[in-house]
C-alpha positions in Angstrom: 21.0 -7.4 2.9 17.2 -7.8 3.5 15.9 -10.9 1.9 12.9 -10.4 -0.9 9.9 -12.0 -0.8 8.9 -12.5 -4.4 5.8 -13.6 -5.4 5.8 -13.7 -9.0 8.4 -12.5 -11.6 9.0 -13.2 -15.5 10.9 -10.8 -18.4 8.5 -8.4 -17.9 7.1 -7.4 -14.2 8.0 -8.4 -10.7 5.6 -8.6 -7.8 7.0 -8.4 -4.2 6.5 -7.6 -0.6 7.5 -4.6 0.7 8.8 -4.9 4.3 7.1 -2.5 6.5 9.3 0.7 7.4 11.2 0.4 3.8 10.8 2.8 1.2 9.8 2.5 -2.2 11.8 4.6 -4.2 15.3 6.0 -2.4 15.1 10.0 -0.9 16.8 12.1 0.8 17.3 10.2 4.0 19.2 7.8 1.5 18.0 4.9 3.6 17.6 1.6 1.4 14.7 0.9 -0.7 12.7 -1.8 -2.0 13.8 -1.0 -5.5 17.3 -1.0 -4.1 16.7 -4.3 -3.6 15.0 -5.7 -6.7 18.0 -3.6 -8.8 20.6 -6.2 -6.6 18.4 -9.2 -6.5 18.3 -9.0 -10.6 21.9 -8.3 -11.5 23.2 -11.2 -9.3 20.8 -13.1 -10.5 20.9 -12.8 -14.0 25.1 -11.4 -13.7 23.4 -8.3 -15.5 26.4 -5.5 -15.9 26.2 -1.8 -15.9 22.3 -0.5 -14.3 19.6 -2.6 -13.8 16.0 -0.8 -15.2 13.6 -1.3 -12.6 10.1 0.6 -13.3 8.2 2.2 -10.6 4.2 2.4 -11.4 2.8 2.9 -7.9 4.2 3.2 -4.4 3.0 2.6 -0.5 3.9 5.1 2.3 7.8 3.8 3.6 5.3 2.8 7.0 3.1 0.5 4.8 3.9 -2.6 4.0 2.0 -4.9 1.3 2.3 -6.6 -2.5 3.7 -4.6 -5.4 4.5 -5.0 -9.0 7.3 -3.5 -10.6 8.5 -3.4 -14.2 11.5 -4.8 -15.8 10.7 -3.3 -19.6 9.9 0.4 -20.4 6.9 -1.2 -22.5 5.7 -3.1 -19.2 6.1 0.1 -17.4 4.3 2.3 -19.8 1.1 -0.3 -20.1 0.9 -0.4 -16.3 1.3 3.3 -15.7 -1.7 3.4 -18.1 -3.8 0.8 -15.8 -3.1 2.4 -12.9 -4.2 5.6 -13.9 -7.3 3.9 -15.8 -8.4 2.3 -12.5 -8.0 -1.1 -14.2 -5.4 -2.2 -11.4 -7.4 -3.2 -7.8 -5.5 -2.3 -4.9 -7.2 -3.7 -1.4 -5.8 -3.1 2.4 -6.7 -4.6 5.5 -6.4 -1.9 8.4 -7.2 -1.5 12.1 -9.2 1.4 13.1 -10.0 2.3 16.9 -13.7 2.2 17.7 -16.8 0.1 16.2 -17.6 2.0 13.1 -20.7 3.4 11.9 -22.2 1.8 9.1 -20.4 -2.4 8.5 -19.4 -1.0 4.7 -20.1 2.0 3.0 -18.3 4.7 0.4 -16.1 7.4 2.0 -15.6 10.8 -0.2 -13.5 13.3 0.9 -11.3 16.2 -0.7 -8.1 16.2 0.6 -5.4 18.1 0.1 -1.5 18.3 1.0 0.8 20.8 2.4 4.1 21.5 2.2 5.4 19.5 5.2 3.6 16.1 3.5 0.3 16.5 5.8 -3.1 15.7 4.3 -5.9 17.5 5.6 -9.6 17.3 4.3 -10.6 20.4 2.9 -12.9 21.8 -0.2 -9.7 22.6 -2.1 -8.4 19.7 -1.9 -8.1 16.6 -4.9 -11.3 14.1 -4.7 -10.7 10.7 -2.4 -13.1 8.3 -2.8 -12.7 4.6 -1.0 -15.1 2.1 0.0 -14.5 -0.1 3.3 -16.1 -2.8 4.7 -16.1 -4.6 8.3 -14.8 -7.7 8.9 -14.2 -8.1 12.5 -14.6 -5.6 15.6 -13.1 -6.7 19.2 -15.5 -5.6 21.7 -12.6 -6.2 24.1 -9.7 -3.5 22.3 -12.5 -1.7 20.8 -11.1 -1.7 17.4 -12.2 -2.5 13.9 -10.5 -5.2 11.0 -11.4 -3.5 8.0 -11.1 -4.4 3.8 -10.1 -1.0 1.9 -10.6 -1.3 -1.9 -8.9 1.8 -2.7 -10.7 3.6 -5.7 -8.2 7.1 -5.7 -4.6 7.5 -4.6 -4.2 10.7 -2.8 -1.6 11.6 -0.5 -2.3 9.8 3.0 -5.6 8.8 1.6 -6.7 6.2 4.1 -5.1 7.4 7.0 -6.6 10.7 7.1 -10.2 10.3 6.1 -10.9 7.4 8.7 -9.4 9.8 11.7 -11.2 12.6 9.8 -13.9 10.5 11.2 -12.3 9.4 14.6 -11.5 6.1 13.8 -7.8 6.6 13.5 -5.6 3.7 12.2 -3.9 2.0 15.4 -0.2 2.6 14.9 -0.8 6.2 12.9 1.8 8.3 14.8 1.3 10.9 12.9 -2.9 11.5 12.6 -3.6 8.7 15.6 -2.0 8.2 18.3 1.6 8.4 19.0 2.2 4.7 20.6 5.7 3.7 18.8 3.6 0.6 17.4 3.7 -0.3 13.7 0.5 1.0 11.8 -1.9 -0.8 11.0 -2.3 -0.4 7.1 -1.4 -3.8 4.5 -1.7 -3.8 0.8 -2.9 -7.5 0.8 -4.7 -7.7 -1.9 -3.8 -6.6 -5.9 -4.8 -8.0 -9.2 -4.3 -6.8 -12.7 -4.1 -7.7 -16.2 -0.3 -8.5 -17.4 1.0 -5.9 -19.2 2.1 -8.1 -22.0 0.9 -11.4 -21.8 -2.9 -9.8 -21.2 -3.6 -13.0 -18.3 -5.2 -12.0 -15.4 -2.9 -12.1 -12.1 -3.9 -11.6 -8.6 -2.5 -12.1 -5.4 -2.9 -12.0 -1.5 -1.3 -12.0 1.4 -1.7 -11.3 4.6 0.4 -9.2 7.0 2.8 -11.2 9.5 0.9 -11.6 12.9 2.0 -9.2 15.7 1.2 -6.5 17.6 -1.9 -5.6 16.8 -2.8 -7.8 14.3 -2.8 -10.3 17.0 -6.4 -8.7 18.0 -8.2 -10.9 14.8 -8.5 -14.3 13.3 -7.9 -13.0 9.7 
């Protein structure tokens, strides 16, 4: 089974990695998820019997890989739930856009909304999407763009669709970019948040493993 990459854990919350390409939660396709694997992880372990609770407060598209926190305690998961939904929780990605981009930060708001075969579209009907971006490397050579996302809404697709809205397509986005059969370019690297119960401030970073076309930036 796939190893975890753990980056903090006590009684109350865990925060991991999830591995690009692995889901969050388990679905249809019944392929494994990341909770999958925190369920097994704990009940070896700690030799728990019976079902392991294992709360889910936000998720990442299967593609997207990046730092999560999950809850071990109903209470945790309740209090987190709440930050989340607060906006007390900050979420940051690092993605690779194709071309040199406008402005070197700015505020993108869009309406976007979803139809029933899980595409995001922007359109007036659609649920507000705000984010704000900011530059922080562009390779004349692949004409492309490192970029810092500090994600301030959680729609469906949200960063994918309003930078090729804008033609700068994530590198790796088979589905709005181009189809290349290369991993896309879109990391959660960044999160931070106040601990659910013991109220100290936690944050954490990392950055995703260099390949394809990561390999284009320093980072």
């Amino acid at each position: 089974m796939m190893s975890l990459n753990i980056l903090y854990e006590d009684n109350h919350i865990i925060v991991v990695v999830k591995p690009c390409n692995v889901l969050s939660q388990g679905d249809r396709t019944g392929d494994l998820s990341i909770i999958d694997l925190i369920k097994s992880y704990i009940k070896e372990k700690y030799h728990k019997p019976g079902n392991v609770y294992l709360g889910l407060v936000h998720r990442l598209d299967r593609p997207v890989g990046g730092i999560m926190v999950f809850a071990k305690t109903s209470k945790a998961a309740s209090r987190l739930c709440r930050s989340f939904n607060e906006h007390n929780i900050k979420k940051k990605y690092l993605a690779i856009v194709y071309g040199k981009m406008e402005q070197d930060s700015s505020t993108l708001i869009d309406y976007i909304l979803k139809d029933k075969n899980g595409n995001a579209f922007i359109s007036k009907d659609g649920k507000k999407a705000i984010l704000d971006y900011q530059v922080l490397e562009y390779n004349d050579k692949k004409n492309c763009s490192l970029l810092s996302i500090d994600l301030k809404t959680g729609r469906h697709h949200q960063i994918r669709i309003q930078f090729a809205s804008r033609g700068h397509y994530l590198l790796g986005d088979q589905r709005y970019g181009v189809s290349d059969n290369k991993q896309i370019c879109l990391f959660a690297y960044y999160l931070s948040f106040t601990h659910p119960v013991l109220k100290e401030n936690l944050e954490f970073k990392v950055l995703p493993i260099k390949e394809n076309y990561w390999t284009y930036f320093t980072m």
